[in-house]
TORNULUM-900534 format. One record per residue (C-alpha): residue number from 1; x, y, z. Coordinates in nm, 4 decimals. Example, Ala and Ser with C-alpha at 12.3 -4.5 7.8 and 13.67 -1.06 7.14 Angstrom:
BEGIN
1|1.2300|-0.4500|0.7800
2|1.3670|-0.1060|0.7140
END
This chain:
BEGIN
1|-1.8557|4.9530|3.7131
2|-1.5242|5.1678|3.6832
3|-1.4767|5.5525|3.6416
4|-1.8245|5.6302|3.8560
5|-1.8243|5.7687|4.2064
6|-2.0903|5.5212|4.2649
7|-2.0064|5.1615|4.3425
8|-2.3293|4.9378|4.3809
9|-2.2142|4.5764|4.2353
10|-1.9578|4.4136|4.4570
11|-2.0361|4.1043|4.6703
12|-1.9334|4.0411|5.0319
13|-1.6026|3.8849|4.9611
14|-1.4372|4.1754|4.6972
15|-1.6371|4.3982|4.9272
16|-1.4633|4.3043|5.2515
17|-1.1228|4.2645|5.0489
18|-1.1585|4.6402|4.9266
19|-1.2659|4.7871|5.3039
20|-0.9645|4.6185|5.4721
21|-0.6846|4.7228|5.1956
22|-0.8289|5.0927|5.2641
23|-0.8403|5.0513|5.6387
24|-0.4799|4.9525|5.6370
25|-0.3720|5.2614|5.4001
26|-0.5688|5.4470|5.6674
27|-0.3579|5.2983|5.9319
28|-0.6375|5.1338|6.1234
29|-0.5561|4.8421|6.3530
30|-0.4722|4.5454|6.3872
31|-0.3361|4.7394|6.0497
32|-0.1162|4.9874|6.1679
33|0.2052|4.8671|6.2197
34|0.3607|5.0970|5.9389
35|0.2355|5.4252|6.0786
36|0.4018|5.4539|6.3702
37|0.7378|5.4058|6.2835
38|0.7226|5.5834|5.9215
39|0.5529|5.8754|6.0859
40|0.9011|5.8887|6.3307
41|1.1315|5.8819|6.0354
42|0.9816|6.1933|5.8601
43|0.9970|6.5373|5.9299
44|0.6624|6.7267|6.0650
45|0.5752|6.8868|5.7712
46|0.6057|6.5533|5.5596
47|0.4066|6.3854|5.8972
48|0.1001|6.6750|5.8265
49|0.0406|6.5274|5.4709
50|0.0619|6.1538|5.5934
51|-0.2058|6.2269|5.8916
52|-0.4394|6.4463|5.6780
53|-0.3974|6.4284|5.3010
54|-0.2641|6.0642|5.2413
55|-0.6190|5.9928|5.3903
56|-0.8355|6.1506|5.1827
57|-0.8920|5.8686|4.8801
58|-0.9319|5.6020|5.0959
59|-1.1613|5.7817|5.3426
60|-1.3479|5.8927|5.0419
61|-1.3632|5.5274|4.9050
62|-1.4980|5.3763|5.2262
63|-1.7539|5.6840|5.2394
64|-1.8828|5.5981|4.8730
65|-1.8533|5.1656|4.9883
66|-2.0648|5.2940|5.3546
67|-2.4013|5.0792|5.2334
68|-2.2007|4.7921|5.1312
69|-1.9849|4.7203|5.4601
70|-2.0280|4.5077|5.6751
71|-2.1086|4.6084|6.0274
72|-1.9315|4.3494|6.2111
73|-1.5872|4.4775|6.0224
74|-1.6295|4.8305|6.1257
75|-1.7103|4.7716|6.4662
76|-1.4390|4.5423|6.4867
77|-1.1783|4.7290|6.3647
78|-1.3189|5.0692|6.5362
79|-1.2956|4.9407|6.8852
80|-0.9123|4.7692|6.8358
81|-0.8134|5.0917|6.6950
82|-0.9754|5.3074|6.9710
83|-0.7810|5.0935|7.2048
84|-0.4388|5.0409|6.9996
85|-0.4361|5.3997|6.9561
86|-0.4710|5.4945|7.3460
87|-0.2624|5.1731|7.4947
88|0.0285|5.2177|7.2228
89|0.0614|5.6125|7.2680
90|0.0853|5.5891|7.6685
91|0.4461|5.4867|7.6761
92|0.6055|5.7316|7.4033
93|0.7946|6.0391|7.4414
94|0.8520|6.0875|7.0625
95|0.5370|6.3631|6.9835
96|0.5444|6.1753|6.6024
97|0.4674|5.8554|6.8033
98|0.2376|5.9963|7.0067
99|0.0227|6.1778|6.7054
100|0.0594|5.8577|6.5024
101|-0.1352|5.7125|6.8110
102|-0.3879|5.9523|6.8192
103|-0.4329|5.9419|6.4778
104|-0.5277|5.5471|6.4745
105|-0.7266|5.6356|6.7670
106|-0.9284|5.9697|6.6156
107|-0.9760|5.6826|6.2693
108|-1.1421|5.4145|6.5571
109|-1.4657|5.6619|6.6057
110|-1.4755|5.7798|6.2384
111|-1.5106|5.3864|6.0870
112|-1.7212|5.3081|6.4100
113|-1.9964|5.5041|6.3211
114|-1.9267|5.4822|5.8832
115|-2.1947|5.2239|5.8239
116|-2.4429|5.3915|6.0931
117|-2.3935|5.7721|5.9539
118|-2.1717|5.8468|5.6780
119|-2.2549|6.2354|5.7295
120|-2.1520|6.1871|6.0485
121|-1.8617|6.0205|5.9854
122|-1.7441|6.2477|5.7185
123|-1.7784|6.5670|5.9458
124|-1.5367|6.3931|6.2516
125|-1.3002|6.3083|5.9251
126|-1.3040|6.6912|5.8473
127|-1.2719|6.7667|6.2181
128|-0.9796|6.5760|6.2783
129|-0.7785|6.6969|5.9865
130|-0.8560|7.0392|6.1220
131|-0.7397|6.9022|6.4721
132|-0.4343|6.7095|6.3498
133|-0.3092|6.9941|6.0908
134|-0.3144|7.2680|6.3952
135|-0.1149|7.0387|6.6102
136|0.1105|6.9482|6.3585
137|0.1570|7.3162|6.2622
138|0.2396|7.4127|6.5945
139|0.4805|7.1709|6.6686
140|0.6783|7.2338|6.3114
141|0.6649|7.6175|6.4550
142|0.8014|7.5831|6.7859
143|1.0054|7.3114|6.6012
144|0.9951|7.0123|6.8635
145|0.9677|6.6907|6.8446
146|1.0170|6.5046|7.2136
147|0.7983|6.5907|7.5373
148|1.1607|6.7601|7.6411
149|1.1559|7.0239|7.3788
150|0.7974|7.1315|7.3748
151|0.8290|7.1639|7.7554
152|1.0818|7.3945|7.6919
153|0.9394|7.5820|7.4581
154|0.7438|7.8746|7.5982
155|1.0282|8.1209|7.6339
156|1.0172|8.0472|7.2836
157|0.6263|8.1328|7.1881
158|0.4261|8.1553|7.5439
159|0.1143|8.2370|7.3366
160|0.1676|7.9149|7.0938
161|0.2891|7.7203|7.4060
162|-0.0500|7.8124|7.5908
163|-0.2637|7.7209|7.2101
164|-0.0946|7.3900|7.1957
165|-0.2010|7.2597|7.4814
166|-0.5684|7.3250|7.4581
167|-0.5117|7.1776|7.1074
168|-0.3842|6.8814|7.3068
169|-0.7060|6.9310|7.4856
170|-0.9489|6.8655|7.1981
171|-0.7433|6.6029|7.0562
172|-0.8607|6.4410|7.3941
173|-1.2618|6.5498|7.3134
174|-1.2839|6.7389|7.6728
175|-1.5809|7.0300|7.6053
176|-1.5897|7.3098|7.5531
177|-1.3380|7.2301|7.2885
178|-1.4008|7.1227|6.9146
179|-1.2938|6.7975|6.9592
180|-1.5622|6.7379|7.2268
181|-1.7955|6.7639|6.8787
182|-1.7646|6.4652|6.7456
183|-1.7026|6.2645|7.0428
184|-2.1484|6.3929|7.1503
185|-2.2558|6.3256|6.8210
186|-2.0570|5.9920|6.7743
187|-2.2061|5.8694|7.1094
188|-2.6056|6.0273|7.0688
189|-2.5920|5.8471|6.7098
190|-2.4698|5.5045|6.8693
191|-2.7412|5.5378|7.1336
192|-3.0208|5.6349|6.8860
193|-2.9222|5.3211|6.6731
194|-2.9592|5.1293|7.0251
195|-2.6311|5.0306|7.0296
196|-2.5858|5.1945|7.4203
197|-2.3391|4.8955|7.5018
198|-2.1039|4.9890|7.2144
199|-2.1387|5.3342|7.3317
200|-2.0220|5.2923|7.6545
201|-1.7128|5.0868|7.5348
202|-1.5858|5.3295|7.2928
203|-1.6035|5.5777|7.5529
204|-1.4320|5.3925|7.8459
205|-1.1965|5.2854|7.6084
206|-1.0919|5.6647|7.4944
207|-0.9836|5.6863|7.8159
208|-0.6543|5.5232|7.7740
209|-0.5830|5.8182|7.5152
210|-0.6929|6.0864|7.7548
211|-0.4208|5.9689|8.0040
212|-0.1698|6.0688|7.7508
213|-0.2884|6.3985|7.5976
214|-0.3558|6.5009|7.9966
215|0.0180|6.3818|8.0471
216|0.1821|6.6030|7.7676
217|-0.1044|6.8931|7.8849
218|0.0298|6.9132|8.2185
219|0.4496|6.8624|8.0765
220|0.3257|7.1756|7.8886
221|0.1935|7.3210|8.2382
222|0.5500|7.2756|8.4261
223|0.6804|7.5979|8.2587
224|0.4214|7.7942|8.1694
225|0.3961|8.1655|8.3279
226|0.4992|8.2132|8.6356
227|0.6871|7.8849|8.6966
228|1.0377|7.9123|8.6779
229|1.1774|7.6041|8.4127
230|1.5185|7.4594|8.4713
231|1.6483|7.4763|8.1534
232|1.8077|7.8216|7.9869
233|1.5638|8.0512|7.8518
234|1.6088|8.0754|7.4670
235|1.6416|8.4054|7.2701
236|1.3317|8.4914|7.0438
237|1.5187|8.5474|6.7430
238|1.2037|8.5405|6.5033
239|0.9514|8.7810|6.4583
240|0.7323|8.5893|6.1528
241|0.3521|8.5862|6.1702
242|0.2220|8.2773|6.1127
243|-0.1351|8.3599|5.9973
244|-0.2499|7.9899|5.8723
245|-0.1210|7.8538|6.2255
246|-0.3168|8.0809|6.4040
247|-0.6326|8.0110|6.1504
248|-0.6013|7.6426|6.2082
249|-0.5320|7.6657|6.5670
250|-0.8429|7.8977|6.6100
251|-1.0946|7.6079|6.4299
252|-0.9468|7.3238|6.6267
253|-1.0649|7.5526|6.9543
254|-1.3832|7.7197|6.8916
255|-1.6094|7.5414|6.6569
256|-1.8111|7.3601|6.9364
257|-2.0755|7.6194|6.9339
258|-2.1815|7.4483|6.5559
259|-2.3323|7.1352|6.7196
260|-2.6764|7.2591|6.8067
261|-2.7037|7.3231|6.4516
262|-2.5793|6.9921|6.3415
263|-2.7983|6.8145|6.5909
264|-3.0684|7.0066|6.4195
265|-3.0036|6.8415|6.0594
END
């Protein structure tokens, strides 16, 4: 059927044809080859639509396709993602690299868990657009682009220096920050569906991305307050308020406290 929401009629073949054409416009691997470099070659504002909005239809799609998936795909193409998205992202110093990586990464736990709990799946999707838009806000504010110039930048904006990091942080999942949110819930849900091997995979294979996010934490760290940096201090020439920054930033830091809640539903 065409023009419904609800799609209840294809068989495994179109099925599995459909889910793979939307993984790779999600940028999932072994799919991903065009995200990293196109994400390079655009500017960070252009980089915030193709990590959040671009994914919204096909993330949609797959939500609305959840009961006819199959398993094996998702799981597949979770786990390779998971651990495309924290071996590719180890060796960059482009920040547009390194949030294309975390991006296929952050896209490995959302399909891993689609055909177990599309709720579930759906609130990490809304979580990581909150996660990925603050980052990518900050970074087109202090306007860098290499681990150089965001190392630099707290004679710049110390207090937007200081929120990027812990952004960095959740990114990574460590508590008590957001990102630590769907990380629990990702990992109770696998368990509950006694899948405790998967589990434990997905979560010693995030650690290849939280070596990087720790590494670009602590290049933050160098020259914060009271180390002295090496490079010439720069002169704040800009007094704008950046109100939706500061909104975003603020979500992607403090909204671990709603997980009791969603436990409870």
């Amino acid at each position: 059927q065409t023009g419904e929401w609800t799609i209840s009629s294809l068989t495994d073949l179109p099925m599995n044809i459909l889910s793979i054409a939307l993984m790779m416009k999600l940028g999932l691997a072994p799919l991903h080859f065009w995200m990293p470099e196109v994400l390079q070659g655009i500017s960070l504002p252009t980089g915030l639509i193709l990590s959040t909005w671009q994914k919204i239809a096909p993330m949609t799609l797959l939500l609305q396709t959840s009961h006819l998936i199959s398993l094996n795909l998702t799981i597949a193409l979770g786990l390779t993602s998971i651990m495309v998205g924290g071996w590719g992202g180890i060796g960059q110093t482009q920040l547009r690299k390194i949030m294309a990586f975390s991006s296929i990464g952050h896209l490995g736990w959302i399909i891993i868990i689609l055909k177990f709990d599309p709720q579930l799946s759906l609130l990490n999707f809304v979580l990581y657009i909150i996660m990925t838009a603050a980052m990518f806000m900050s970074l087109t504010t202090i306007s860098a682009t290499k681990m150089l110039e965001i190392s630099t930048s707290w004679s710049k904006t110390p207090a937007l220096t200081t929120t990027t990091m812990l952004i960095l942080l959740s990114l990574a999942g460590l508590p008590p920050l957001t990102g630590f949110t769907p990380k629990l819930l990702i990992t109770l849900e696998l368990v509950k569906q006694n899948a405790t091997l998967l589990a434990v995979a997905v979560m010693f294979i995030s650690l290849l991305a939280l070596f990087f996010y720790i590494r670009l934490t602590y290049i933050v760290t160098l020259t914060l307050s009271p180390n002295t940096p090496n490079s010439l201090l720069a002169w704040r020439t800009t007094t704008r308020s950046y109100s939706t920054t500061a909104i975003m930033n603020s979500m992607a830091l403090i909204l671990l406290p709603i997980t009791p809640t969603l436990l409870l539903l």
